[in-house]
C-alpha positions as CSV (number, residue, x, y, z in Angstrom):
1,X,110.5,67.9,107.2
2,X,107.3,67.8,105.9
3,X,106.7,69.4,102.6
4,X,103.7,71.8,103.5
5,X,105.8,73.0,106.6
6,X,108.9,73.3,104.1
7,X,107.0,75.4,101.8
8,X,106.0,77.8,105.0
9,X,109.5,77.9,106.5
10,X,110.5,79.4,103.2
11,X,107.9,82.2,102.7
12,X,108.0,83.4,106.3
13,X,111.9,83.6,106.3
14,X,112.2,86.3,103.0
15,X,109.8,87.7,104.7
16,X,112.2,88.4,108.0
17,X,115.0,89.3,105.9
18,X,113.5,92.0,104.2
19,X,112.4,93.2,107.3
20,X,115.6,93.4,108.6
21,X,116.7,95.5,105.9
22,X,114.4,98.2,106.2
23,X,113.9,101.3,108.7
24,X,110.8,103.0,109.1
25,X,110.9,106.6,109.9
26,X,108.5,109.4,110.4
27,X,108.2,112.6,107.8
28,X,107.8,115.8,108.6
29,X,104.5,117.3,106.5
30,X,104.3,120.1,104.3
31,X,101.3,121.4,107.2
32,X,103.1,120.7,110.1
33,X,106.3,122.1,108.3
34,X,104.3,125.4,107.7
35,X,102.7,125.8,111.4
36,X,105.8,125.9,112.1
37,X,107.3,128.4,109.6
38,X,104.0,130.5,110.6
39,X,104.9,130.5,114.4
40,X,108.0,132.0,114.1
41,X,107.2,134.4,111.8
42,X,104.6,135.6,113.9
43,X,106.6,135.5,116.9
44,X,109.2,137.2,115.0
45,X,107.2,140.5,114.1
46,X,106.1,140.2,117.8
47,X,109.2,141.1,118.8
48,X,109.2,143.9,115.7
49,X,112.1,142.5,113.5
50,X,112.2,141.1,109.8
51,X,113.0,137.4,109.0
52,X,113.2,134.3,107.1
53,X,112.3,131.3,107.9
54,X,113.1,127.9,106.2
55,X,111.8,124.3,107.9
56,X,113.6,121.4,106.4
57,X,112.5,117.7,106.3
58,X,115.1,115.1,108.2
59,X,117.1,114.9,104.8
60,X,118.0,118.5,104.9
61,X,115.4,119.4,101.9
62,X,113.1,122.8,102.3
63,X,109.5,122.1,103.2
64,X,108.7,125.7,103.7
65,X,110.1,129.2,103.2
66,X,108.6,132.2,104.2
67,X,110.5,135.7,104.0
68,X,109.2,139.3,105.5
69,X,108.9,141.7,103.1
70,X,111.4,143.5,104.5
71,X,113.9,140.6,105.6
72,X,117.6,141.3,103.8
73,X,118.7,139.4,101.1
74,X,120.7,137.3,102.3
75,X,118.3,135.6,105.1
76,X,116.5,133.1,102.4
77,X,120.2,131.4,102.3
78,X,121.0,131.7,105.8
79,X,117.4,130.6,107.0
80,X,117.5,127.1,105.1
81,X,121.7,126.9,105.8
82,X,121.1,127.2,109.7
83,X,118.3,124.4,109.0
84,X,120.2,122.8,107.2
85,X,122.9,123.0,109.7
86,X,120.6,121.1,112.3
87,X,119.2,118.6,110.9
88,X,122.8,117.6,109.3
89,X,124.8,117.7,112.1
90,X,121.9,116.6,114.8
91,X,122.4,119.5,116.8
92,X,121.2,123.4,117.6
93,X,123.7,125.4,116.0
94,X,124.2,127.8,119.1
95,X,126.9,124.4,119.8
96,X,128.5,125.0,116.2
97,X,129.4,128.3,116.6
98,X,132.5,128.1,118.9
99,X,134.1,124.7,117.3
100,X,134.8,125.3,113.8
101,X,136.3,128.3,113.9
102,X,139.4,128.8,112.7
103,X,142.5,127.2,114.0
104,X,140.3,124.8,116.1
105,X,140.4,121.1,115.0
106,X,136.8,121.2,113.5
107,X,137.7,124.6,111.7
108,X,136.7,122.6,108.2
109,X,133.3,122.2,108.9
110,X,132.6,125.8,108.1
111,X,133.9,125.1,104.6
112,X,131.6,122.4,103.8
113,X,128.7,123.9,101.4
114,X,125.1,124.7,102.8
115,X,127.0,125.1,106.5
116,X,126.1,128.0,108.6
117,X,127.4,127.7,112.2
118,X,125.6,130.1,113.5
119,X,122.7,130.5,116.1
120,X,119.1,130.5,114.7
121,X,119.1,126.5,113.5
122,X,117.1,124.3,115.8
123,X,116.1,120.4,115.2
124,X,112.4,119.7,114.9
125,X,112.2,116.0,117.2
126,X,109.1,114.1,118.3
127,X,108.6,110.7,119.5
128,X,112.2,110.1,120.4
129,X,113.1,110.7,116.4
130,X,114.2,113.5,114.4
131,X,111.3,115.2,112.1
132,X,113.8,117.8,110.6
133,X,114.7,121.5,111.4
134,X,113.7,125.2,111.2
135,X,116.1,127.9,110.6
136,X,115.9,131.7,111.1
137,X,117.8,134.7,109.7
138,X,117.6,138.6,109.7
139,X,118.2,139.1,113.7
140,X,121.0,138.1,116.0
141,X,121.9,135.3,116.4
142,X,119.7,134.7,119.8
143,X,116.9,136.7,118.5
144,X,116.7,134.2,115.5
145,X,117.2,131.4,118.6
146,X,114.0,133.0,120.0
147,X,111.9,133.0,116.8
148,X,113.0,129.4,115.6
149,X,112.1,127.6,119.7
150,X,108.7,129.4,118.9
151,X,108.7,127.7,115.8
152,X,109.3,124.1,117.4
153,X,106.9,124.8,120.6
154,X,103.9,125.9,118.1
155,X,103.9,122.0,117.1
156,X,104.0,120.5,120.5
């Protein structure tokens, strides 16, 4: 082999193994993560009821919080643990609620800190890859449902 043709076989082919061992991935932003959280709380007083609501980034890490003044205490914690929830186990949690509870095989996962399998978690997905999630607490669990799909369809 020529020596000119040696020393380009052996740049380009670090090249391709480093490439191999990455992944690209798209981020959810701090704006987009805030439409978001803005939607829902707006459709949320529409519909005259007090929440929070926490938007999470694919790595389960809170991009936005917003909390009603009159949302209960506990709702800051349940809106980021239904997000959470989501973005963790790649799923709505409306299909977490029936499977862990207790004496059914996946019974644990409600044990497992930051978990809240319960409705009101919904992924955030665009371009056939997951952006992250939005949670919502202070209604039912369907009323949260509500507010969070408002949420999501404020960014399509």
């Amino acid at each position: 082999m020529k020596p000119t043709l040696l020393l380009l076989c052996l740049g380009i082919f670090p090249l391709a193994a480093a490439a191999e061992g990455t992944h690209s991935i798209k981020l959810l932003t701090p704006e987009t993560a805030l439409k978001a959280a803005q939607a829902a709380l707006k459709k949320c007083r529409d519909n005259g009821f007090q929440v929070t609501v926490a938007v999470v980034d694919r790595m389960g890490v809170v991009q936005v919080l917003l909390r009603d003044r009159f949302a209960g205490p506990h709702t800051p914690r349940m809106a980021r643990s239904t997000a959470y929830t989501a973005v963790s186990f790649r799923t709505h949690t409306t299909a977490l609620a029936a499977p862990p509870q207790a004496g059914r095989p996946q019974s644990g996962v409600r044990h497992l800190p930051g978990v809240a399998a319960v409705g009101g978690g919904l992924m955030i997905e665009a371009g056939g890859g997951l952006l992250g999630a939005i949670g919502v607490s202070g209604g039912s669990g369907e009323q949260d449902g509500v507010v969070a799909r408002a949420g999501v369809a404020a960014l399509k």
